[in-house]
Structure formats: structure tokens, C-alpha cells
N, C-alpha and C positions, 0 to 999 in steps of 0.2 A: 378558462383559466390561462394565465401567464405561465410558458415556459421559457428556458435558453435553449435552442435548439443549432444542432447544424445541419443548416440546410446544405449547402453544395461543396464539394470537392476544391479545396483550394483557404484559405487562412479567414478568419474570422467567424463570428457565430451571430445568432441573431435575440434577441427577447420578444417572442409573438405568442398571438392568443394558441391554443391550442382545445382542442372538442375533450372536453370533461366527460370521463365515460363513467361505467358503474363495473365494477369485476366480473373476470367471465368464471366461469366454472375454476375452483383448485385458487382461485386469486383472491389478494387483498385489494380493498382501493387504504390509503393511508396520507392524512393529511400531514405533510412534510412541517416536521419541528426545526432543522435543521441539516445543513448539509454540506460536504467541504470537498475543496479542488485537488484532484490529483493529479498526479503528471500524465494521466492517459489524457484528460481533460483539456491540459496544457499541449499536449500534441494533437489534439484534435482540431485546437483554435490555432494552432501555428501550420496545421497541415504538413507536418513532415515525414520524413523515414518510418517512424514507428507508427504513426497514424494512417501511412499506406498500408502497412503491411498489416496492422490490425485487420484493415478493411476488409485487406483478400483472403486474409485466416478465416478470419469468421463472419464474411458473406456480410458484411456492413451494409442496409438499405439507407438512403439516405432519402427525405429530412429523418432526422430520432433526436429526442430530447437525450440532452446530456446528464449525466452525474451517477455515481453510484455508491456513495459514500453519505450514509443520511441515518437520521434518526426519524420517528412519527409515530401517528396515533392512529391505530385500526379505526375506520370511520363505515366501512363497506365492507362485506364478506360476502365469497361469491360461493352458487352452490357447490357445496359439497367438501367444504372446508372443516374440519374438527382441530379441537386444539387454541382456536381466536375469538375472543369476544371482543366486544366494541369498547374502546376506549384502550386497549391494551399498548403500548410504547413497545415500540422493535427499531432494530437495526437489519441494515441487510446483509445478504452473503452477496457477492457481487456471482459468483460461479454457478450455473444454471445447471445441475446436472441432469442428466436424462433419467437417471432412476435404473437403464437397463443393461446397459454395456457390463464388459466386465469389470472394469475400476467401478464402480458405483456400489459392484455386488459384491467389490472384495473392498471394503472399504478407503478406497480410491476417490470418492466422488467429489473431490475437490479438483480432481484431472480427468473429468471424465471426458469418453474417446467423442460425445455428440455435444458438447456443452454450450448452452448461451451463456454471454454476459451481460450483465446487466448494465443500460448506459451505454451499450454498444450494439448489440444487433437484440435489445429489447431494451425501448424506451426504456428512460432511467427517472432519476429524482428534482432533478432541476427544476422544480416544478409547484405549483402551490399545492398539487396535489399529485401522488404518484399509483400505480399500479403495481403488483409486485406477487409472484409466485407464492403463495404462501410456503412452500417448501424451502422458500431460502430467508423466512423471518424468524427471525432469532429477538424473543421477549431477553427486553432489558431489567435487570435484576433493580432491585426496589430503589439501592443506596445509588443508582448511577445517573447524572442529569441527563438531560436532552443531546446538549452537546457532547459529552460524551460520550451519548450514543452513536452520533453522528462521526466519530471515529474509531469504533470499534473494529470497520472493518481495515484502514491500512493498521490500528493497532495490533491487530490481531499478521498481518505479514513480519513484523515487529517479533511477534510472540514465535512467530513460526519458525523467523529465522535464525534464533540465538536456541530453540529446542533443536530444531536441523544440526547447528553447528556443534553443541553438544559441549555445551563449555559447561566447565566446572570451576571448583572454586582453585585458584591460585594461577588457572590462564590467563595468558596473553594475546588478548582477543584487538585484533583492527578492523573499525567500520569506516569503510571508504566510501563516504556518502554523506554528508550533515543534513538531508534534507529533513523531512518530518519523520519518515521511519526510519529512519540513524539516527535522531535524538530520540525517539520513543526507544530505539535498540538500545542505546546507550543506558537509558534508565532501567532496563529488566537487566542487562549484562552485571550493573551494579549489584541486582537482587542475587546474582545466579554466585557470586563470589567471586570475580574475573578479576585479577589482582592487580593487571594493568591495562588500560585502554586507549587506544589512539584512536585518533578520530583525523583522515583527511579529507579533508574539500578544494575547492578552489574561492570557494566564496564566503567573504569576512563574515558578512553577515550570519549566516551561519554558523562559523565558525566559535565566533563570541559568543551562537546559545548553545554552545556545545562546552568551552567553557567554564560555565558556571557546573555542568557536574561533575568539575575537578580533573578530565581527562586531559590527555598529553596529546596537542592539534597541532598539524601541518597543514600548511598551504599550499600547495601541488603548485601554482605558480612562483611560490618565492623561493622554496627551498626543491632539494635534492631527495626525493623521497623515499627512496629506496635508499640510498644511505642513512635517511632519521632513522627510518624505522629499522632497521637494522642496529644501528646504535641504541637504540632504545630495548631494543628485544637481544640483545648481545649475548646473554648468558646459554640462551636455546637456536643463536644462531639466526631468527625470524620467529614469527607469531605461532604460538598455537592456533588459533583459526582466523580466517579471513574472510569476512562477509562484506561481501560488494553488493554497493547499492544504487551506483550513479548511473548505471544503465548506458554508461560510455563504452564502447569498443578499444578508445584508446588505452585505458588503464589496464586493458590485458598484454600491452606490452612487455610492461612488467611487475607485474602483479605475482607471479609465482616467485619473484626470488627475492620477496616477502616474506614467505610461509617456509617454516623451518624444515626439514625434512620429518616426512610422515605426519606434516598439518593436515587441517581440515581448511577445505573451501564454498562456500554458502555462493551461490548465487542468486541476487534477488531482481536487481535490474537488468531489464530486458535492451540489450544494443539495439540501434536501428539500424546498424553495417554489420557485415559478416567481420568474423574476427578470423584471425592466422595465429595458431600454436601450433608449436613445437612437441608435439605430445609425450616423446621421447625424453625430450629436456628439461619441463615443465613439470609434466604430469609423471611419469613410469620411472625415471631417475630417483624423484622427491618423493616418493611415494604416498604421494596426494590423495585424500579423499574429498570427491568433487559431489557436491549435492546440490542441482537445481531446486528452485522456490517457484512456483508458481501460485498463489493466493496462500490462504488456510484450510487447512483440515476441518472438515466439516464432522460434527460439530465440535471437535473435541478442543481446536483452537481456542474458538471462542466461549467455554465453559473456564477453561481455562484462565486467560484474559478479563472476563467478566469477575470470577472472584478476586482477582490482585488489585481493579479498581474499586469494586464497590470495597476493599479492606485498607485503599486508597495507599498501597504500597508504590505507587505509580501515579503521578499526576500526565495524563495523557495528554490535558488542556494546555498544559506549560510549552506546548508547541504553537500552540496556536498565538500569530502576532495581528491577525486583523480581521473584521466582522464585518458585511457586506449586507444589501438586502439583495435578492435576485435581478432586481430592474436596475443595481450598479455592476451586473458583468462586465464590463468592459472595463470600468475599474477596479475590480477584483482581478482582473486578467493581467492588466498594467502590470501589477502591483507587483504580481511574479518576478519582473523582471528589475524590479525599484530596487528587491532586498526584502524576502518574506519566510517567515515559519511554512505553519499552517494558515491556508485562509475559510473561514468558513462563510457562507452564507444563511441568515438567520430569518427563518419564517416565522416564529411567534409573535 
């Protein structure tokens, strides 16, 4: 079978044959419907900061097939599997938990202390055919497509980080981010009652699909940002919550005197630099509540998730601006950089 894999330490990736295996014990084999690019993806083929430092967290062997973001069809069950029949349609959890630690047994196991990820230090999806723990597939509910599936899982960090932030209805929520799970946030914020919505980026293109759901956009290069939104949120001073999502260092500059005093702060993207706060000034002044994000809650994220799309309160595809086949990687990769939603890769 064809996968994209990355072979060596340093920017680029490849599309080569790879040994078509059959599930080992506890595993699925699952013929790939569908699959889409995430920014781990995009640091993996750019080989930067945050693609090092994945590495040395979590013991990265190199060549591994990419991807962890996919829909499919149970085709193989390996022994000792209960729960999958053949022909069944799943999504994955990308977080491997070990089942024994203590997060795992206190319902944790979306941070568990031994965890694999999937597409990272276990092959992933990029692939015509994938491999995949049966412990982290997740049956896609009857009303939801392929491709939908195949976004469940950044949808679901989406889901996680507007329940985290804990907005209600009549807040003033800012997501600093337009990429796909800032417009996916954007679209449950609207569910949740959040009365008013900023949204910045630096990049138009995103910006215009951010836009059309009526939210109030700044461009972090043309304007003064922390003056908008300050004007804009003028009656409490700064936002009720603040969910970061650009995975930049820089926007911790000044990112707290955003947040009105006694806001909340969601962190979803991961910096590839150390950041410097002032935690006195920032944090213990403003009496900030600060919530890191690391994936979904398992499973409760994505039950959750799964019913708002199959009742289609949520179009998650409306992120999506281009469809790829896996032997056009390299321009599905480009494309990142042209001006892109979501990109997916289509195997049917």
C-alpha cells in the first residue's frame, strides 16, 4: 500500500509503498475513507520547533506514516477485539492511553501519564490502509458522512475548548485563532449563547471564513489589538473568556489585558518557544482562571460532538476549502501556505 510518511529529521515527506500488515492482537486494520491535515502535520513536513520537541516528548521513531485525523471502515479485527464488526465506520482518538496510570483510572485518560499518539510515535492514517488500537475507535453514529468522520477528531478539541472555557449565554468570548478549530469554535460558541464574538488572526483568508458567522475580526497585523478588543468588550472592561488557539508564543504578550478581571483562559495551541509571564501581573492581579487543553476527553467529548452533528446544529465541513488524493501531498501541503480552511485527503 501507498503511504506519506516522514522519513528523516529535516523538512519534507515522502509518498512510498509501505508492507500492508493484518492487526495484531486488541487492533483494527480499517480501510481509510478519509483524512485531514493538522498543524502537527504541517510541523512535521516543515520540521520545526514544535516538530522537535514532539519528537523528544514522545520518543518519535523515525520513518512513521503521518496522519491522525481520519474516518474508515473496519476491514480486519485482530484477536481479542469485542465491540467491532466488519464493515463498521469509526473515527479516531488520536491519545493512546495506557489504560493503567492514575489519569486513566480516574477518568483522565485523555492525559494519560504513559500515552501514545497516534501519527506520531504509532503509525498513523495517511495511508490506503490504517492500523489503529481498537481502544481509541470511536463508531460513527448513523446520520454522519465519511468526511465528517474524518473531523471529529480536531472537532471534538473545538468541543472541548468552549465546555473548558465554560461560556454561557450572554458572554463575551475571543478566539484567537481562525484556523479550522476557531471556526469550528466559533460555530458551537454560537450554540452555547455567547453574545458577542471576536475572532483574531493574521490571515485574510481566514479571516473572510470567519466572517460569514457574523463575528467581530481583527487582523493582528493591520490593527491595534488589544485596543479593538478592549473597545469592543468596553462595558466588562475585556472578555469573559479567552481561548487561544494560534499556538504562537508571541500573542502571550499580551493576551491577559484582553481578559476582564476574574476571566477565563482556554489554552489550546501548543507554542514551539518558551513563553515569559508575569504571573503576578497577568495571572494573581486579574484573577484569571487558566485551563490548558490537551486533545478530548475520552469518551465523553466525542458523544457529545457526535450528537450536535448527526442533529446537524453544526456544519463541521463548512471548514473544509480543498480535497486532495494522498499521491497529491505535496500539493495539499503547498496549499497551506496559498490560503486554506481545512484540507482533507479523499480515499473513496
Amino acid at each position: 500500500m501507498k503511504a506519506i510518511i516522514k522519513r528523516n529529521e529535516g523538512p519534507g515527506l515522502e509518498y512510498a509503498e509501505m508492507p500492508e500488515k493484518s492487526p495484531e492482537p486488541g487492533w483494527l486494520k480499517l480501510k481509510v475513507f478519509a483524512a485531514s491535515i493538522c498543524g502537527t502535520d504541517i510541523h512535521y513536513n516543515r520540521w520545526d520547533g514544535t516538530a522537535i520537541s514532539f519528537k523528544n516528548q514522545f520518543n518519535v521513531q523515525l520513518p512513521f506514516i503521518l496522519g491522525h485525523e481520519c474516518s474508515g471502515e473496519v476491514v480486519e479485527i485482530g484477536q481479542g477485539v469485542s465491540g467491532f464488526k466488519l464493515g463498521d465506520r469509526i473515527s479516531l482518538e488520536t491519545h493512546i492511553p495506557c489504560g493503567n496510570c492514575f489519569q486513566c483510572q480516574n477518568g483522565m485518560a485523555h492525559n494519560c501519564a504513559d500515552m501514545g499518539l497516534y501519527g506520531t510515535n504509532v503509525d498513523g492514517c495517511f495511508a490506503d490502509y490504517a492500523m489503529t488500537p481498537a481502544s481509541v475507535a470511536f463508531k460513527l453514529p448513523g446520520g454522519v458522512s465519511n468526511e465528517e468522520g474524518a473531523l471529529f477528531e480536531p472537532a471534538g478539541v473545538a468541543m472541548r475548548a468552549v465546555e473548558e472555557g465554560r461560556v454561557l449565554p450572554g458572554d463575551t468570548v475571543l478566539v484567537y485563532g481562525c484556523g479550522p478549530i476557531g471556526l469550528m469554535t466559533v460555530q458551537l460558541l454560537r450554540w452555547c449563547g455567547a453574545a458577542k464574538i471576536i475572532a483574531i488572526d493574521i490571515d485574510e483568508f481566514r479571516l473572510n471564513m470567519a466572517r460569514k458567522y457574523g463575528v467581530e475580526t481583527i487582523n493582528g497585523l493591520k490593527e491595534d489589538v488589544v485596543k479593538r478588543v478592549l473597545e469592543l468588550a468596553s462595558a466588562r472592561r475585556g472578555v469573559d473568556v479567552l481561548l487561544e488557539l494560534t499556538g504562537s508564543a508571541k500573542v502571550y504578550a499580551d493576551m491577559f489585558d484582553m481578559i476582564r478581571l476574574e476571566g477565563r483562559l482556554v489554552t489550546i495551541g501548543h507554542p514551539g518557544d518558551k513563553v515569559s509571564i508575569d504571573v503576578v501581573k497577568s495571572i494573581n492581579f486579574r484573577g484569571i482562571e487558566w485551563k490548558g487543553v490537551f486533545g478530548r476527553r475520552i469518551w465523553d467529548t466525542w458523544w457529545k460532538l457526535g450528537a450536535m452533528v448527526e442533529a446537524k446544529k453544526i456544519d463541521i465541513l463548512d471548514v473544509v476549502t480543498h480535497r486532495f488524493r494522498f499521491s497529491e501531498y505535496q500539493e495539499a501541503f503547498e496549499q497551506v501556505d496559498k490560503g486554506a480552511g481545512k484540507i482533507l485527503f479523499v480515499n473513496e
